[in-house]
N, C-alpha and C positions, 0 to 999 in steps of 0.2 A: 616733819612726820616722825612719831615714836616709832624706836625698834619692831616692836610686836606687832605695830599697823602695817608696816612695812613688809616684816614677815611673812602676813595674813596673808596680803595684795601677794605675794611672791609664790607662797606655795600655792592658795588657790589659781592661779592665774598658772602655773606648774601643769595642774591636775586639767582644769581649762582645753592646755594645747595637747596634751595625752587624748587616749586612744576613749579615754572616759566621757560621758553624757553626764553633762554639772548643769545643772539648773538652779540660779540662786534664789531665795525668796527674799522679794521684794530689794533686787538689785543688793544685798546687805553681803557682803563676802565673810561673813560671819556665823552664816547660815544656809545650807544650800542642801542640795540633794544630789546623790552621784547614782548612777545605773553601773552595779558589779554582777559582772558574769562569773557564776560557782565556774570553780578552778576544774580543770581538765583533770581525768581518771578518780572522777568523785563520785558519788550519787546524786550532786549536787551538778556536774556537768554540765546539764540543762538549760538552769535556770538563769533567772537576771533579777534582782533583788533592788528596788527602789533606797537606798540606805540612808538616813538624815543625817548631815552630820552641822555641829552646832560648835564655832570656835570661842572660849573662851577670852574675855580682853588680854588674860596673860599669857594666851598664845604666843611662842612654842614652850613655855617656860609649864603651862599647864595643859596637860591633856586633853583633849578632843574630846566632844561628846556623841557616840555614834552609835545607832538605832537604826534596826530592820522595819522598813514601813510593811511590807508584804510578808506572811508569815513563811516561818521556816521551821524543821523540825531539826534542833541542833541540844545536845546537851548542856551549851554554855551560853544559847540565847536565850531568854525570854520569849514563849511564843507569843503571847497576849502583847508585850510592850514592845517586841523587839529591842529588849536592851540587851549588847552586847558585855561579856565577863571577860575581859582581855586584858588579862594582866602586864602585858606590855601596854598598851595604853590606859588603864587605869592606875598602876601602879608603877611601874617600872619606865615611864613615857620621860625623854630624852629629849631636847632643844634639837639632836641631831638628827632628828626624826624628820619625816613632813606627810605630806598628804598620799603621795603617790606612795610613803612605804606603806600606809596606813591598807590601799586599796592592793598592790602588788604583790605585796611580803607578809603580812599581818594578819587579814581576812583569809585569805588564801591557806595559810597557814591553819588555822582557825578551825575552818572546815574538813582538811587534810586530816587531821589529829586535832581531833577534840579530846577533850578531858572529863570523863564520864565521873571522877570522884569529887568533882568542883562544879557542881551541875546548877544551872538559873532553870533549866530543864528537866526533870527529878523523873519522869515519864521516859522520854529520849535517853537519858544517863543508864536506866535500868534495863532497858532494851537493846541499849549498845553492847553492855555487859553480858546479858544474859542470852539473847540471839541478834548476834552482828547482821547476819542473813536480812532478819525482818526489819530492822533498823534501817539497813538500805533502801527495802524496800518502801518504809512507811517514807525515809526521809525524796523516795525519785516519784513519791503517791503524792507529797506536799509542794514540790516544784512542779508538776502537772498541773495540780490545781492552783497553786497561790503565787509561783515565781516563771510563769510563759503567757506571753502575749499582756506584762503589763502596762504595755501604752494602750491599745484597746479598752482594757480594764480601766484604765484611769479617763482616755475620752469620754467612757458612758457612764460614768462619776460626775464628769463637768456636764456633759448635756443634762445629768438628773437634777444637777447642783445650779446650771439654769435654769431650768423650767420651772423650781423652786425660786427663783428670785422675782418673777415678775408677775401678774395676774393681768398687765395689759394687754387687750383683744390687738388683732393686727387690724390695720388700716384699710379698710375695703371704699373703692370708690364705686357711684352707680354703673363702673362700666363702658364708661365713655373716658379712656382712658387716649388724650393725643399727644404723639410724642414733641419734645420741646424743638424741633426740627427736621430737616434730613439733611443727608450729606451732602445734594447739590447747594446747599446754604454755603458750603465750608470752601 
């Protein structure tokens, strides 16, 4: 097995036995989703944020790709894409890195002090600036709505995303329904 496979397997499987909710897609450890609770004494306190993250084959040599699925109001995320502007992991990203600093130290970070002059967010960046006040408020208005309760949110996703796949009727018999024994049989 290559270094970087090895890697991959190490720090996902890291993040795994942490206090984190990792769901991979399609068994791929290359590709997964992690649940991040906004950091304590934020506006963002609240929330829990579905985040994608996507390992590169040259993991840890090359940076992580990590995206907000649920929206957020942040100066340095994209709210439409959730793409996150983190120049420690787009630019400044280190082999001595891994996963768990990515969610502990990094995002955390992130949200803590944003950077309203380096904005993917140009709306957010200019309300940081100009009323901090309302900026909390809109960003604890955007956790209400789009970062609580979403496992809910995502079950009645999959039931629509059901009900959409099949158009076959269920199975009705005339009613004369006998069961295949009883338990003095057994």
């Amino acid at each position: 097995m290559s270094s970087p496979k090895r890697r991959i397997e190490t720090d996902v499987m890291k993040l795994m036995m942490s206090d984190y909710e990792v769901t991979l897609v399609n068994d791929n450890m290359q590709e997964f989703y992690v649940i991040f609770k906004g950091p304590g004494e934020t506006p963002f306190t609240d929330g829990r944020w579905k985040v994608h993250v996507e390992l590169p084959d040259q993991y840890p040599y090359k940076s992580p790709s990590i995206g907000f699925v649920n929206r957020i109001f942040h100066p340095n995320i994209d709210e439409q894409s959730g793409s996150v502007c983190l120049d420690v992991i787009n630019q400044t990203w280190s082999p001595m890195f891994d996963m768990i600093n990515i969610f502990e130290v990094f995002l955390p970070q992130l949200l803590r002090y944003p950077n309203p002059t380096d904005p993917l967010n140009g709306e957010a960046a200019a309300l940081l600036m100009r009323e901090p006040r309302s900026y909390d408020a809109k960003v604890k208005e955007y956790v209400k709505q789009y970062a609580t309760n979403i496992h809910e949110r995502s079950d009645e996703e999959d039931k629509h995303e059901d009900s959409d796949l099949s158009e076959v009727e269920d199975y009705h018999t005339d009613g004369e329904d006998e069961p295949a024994g009883t338990m003095d049989d057994v």
